[in-house]
C-alpha positions as CSV (number, residue, x, y, z in Angstrom):
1,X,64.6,-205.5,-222.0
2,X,63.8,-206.3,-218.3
3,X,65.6,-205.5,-216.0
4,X,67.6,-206.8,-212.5
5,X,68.2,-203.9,-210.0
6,X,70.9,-204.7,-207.4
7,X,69.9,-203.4,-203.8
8,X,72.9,-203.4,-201.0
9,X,74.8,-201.4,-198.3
10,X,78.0,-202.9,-199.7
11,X,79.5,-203.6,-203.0
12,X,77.9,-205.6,-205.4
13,X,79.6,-204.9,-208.7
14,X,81.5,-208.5,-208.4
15,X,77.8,-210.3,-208.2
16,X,77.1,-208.0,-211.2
17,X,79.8,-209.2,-213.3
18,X,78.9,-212.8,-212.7
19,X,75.3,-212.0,-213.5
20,X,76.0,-210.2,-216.6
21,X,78.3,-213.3,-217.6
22,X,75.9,-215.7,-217.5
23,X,73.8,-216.6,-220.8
24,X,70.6,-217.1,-218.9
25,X,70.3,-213.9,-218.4
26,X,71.2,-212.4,-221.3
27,X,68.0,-210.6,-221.7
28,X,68.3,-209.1,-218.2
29,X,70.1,-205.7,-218.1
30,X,71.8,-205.9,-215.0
31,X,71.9,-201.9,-212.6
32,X,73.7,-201.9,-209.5
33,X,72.3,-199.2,-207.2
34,X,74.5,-197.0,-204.9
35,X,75.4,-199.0,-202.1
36,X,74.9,-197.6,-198.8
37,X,71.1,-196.5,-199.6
38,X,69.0,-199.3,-198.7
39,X,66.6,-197.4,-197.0
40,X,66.8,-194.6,-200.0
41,X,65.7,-197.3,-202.5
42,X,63.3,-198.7,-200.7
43,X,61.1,-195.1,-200.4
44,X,61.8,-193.9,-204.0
45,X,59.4,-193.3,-205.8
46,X,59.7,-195.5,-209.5
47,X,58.3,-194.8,-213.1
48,X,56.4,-197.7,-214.7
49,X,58.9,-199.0,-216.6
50,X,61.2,-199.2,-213.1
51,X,58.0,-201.1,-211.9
52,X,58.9,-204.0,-214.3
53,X,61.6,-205.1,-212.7
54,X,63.2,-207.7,-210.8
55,X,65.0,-206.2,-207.8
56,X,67.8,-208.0,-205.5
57,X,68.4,-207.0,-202.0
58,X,71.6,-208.2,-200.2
59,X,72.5,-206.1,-196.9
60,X,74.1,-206.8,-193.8
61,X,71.6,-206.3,-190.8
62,X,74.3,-204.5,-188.5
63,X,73.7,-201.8,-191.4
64,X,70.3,-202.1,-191.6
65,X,69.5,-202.0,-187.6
66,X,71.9,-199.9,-185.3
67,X,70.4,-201.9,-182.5
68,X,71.7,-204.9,-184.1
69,X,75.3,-203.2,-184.8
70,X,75.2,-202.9,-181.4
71,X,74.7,-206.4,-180.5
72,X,77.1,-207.5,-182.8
73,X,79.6,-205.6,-180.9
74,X,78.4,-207.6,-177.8
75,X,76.8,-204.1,-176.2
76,X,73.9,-205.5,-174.2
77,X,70.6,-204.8,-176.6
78,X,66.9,-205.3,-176.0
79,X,66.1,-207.9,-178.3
80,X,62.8,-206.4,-178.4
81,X,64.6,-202.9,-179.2
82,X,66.3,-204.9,-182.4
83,X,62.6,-206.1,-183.2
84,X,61.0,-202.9,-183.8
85,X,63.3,-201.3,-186.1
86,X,63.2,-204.8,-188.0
87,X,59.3,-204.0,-188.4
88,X,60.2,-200.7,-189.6
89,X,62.3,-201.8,-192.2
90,X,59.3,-204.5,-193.1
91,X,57.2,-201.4,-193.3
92,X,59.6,-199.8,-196.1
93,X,60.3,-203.5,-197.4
94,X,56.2,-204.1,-198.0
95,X,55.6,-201.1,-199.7
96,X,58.7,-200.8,-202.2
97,X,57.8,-204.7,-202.8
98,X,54.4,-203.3,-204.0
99,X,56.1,-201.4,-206.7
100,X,58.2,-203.9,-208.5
101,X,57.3,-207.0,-210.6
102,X,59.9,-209.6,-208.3
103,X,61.9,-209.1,-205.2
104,X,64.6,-211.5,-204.2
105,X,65.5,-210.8,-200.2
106,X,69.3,-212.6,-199.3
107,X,68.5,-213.6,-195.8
108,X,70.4,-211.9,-193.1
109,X,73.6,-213.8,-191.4
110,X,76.6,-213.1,-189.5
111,X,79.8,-211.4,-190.5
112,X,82.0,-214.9,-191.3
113,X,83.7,-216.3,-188.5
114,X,81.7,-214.3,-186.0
115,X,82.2,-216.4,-182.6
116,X,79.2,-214.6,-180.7
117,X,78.4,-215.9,-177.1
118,X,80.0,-219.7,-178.0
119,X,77.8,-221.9,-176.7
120,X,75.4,-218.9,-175.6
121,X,75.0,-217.7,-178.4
122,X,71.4,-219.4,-179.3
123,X,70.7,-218.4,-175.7
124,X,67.0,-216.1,-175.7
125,X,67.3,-212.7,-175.4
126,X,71.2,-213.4,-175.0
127,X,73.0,-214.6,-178.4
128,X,73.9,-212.9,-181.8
129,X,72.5,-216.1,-183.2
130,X,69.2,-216.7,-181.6
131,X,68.3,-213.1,-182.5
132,X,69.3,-213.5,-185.7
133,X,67.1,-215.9,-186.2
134,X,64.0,-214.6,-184.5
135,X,65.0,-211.8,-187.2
136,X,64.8,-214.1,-190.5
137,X,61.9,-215.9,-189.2
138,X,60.0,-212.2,-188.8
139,X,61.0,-211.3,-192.2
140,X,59.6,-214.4,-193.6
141,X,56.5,-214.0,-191.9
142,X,56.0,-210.7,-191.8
143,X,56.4,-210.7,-196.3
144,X,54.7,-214.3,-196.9
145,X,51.7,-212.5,-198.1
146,X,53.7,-210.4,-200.9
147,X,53.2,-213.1,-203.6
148,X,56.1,-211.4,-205.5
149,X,58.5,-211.7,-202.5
150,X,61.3,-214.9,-201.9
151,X,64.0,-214.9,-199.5
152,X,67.7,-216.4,-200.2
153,X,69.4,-218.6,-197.9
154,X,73.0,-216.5,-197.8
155,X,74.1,-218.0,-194.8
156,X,74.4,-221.4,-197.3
157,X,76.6,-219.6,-199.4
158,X,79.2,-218.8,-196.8
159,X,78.8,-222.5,-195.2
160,X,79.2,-223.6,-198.5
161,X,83.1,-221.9,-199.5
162,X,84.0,-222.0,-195.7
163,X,87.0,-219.9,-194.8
164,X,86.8,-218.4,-198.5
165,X,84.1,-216.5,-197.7
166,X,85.8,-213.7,-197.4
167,X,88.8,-211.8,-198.1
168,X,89.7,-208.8,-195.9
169,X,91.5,-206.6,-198.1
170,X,88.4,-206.4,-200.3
171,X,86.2,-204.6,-197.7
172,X,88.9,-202.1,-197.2
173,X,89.9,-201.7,-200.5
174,X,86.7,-201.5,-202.6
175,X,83.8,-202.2,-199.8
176,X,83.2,-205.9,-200.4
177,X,82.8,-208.0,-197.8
178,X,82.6,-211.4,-200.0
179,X,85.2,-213.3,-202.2
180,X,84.6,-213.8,-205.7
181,X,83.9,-217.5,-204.9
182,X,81.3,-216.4,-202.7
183,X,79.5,-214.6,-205.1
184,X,79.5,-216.9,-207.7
185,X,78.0,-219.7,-205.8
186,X,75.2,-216.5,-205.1
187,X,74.7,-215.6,-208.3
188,X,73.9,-219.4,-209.6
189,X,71.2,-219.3,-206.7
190,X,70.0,-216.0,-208.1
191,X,70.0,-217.6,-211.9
192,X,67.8,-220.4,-211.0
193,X,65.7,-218.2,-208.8
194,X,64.7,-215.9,-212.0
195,X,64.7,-219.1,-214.2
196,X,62.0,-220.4,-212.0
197,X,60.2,-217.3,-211.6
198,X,59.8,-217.2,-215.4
199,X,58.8,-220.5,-215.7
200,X,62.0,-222.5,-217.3
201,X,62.2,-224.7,-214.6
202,X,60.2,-227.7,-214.8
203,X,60.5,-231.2,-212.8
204,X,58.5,-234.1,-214.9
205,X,57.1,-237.1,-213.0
206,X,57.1,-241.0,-214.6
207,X,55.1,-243.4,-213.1
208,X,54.5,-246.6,-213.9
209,X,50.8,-247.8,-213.2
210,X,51.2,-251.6,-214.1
């Protein structure tokens, strides 16, 4: 049976569920690491069969990058500070990728309803938002070689339910910083993803040469 490890600093046991749920995957055995050990996973070593697998990693980048934290509490940061330990965690990323059969990478985003600088905040070496970005666009780069590597746009998910993205009590009460609606609109990006990877999705082209 393969396989489809879940990689996060938070709680991904709702994004589980709706994996599990769906028939597409019903050959998939879905494991949910322990959350909080990003880094951890990255370095472990894995047996052969562990090699076979597709693995999913979803983590907020103020956990990934304490320089970052600290920007996102608006403490003035080196931008450049931020971009080094981003290549660090490339460093870990490229090397763990070179040990599994898939890895799908949510791209990073901004807690929901984070205001930043306002109109500042896609302001160089200034705004939450323009480092952000600087910081996806490394990412992308930085893995486009890794054939087996494809990023996730997350931040669509959260424009997409809007103020349901989240629902505070969760991240007090069980560590999840997304509603259920979120995930699920997630998880159908993550089911076509794998769909595609194995080859069920196919586009055919008519033409009419008269």
């Amino acid at each position: 049976m393969q396989r489809i490890r879940l990689i996060s600093d938070f709680n991904l046991g709702v994004l589980a569920r709706y994996l599990e749920k769906n028939g597409d995957l019903k050959d998939f055995q879905i494991e949910v690491a322990p959350y909080g050990q990003v880094y951890q996973q990255l370095i472990a070593p894995v047996s052969e069969d562990e090699s076979q697998q597709c693995a999913i990693i979803w983590a907020r980048p103020e956990a990934l990058l304490e320089s970052f934290r600290k920007a996102v509490d608006y403490d003035a940061v080196d931008h450049a500070v931020v971009m080094d330990e981003l290549e660090r965690y490339i460093e870990s990323l490229s090397g763990f990728c070179k040990r599994q059969l898939t890895v799908l990478h949510v791209s990073f985003s901004l807690p929901p309803g984070y205001r930043g600088y306002g109109m500042l905040d896609y302001a160089d070496g200034l705004g939450t938002r323009n480092l952000l970005a600087h910081m996806n666009l490394r990412l992308a780069e930085a893995m486009g070689s890794q054939d087996n590597f494809f990023m996730l746009d997350g931040e669509r998910w959260q424009l997409t339910v809007g103020q349901q993205a989240t629902i505070p009590k969760l991240w007090y009460a069980s560590k999840t910083p997304f509603s259920n609606l979120l995930f699920e609109h997630a998880s159908a990006d993550i089911v076509t993803a794998i769909r595609g990877l194995a080859g069920h999705a196919r586009k055919l082209v008519i033409t009419d040469l008269d």
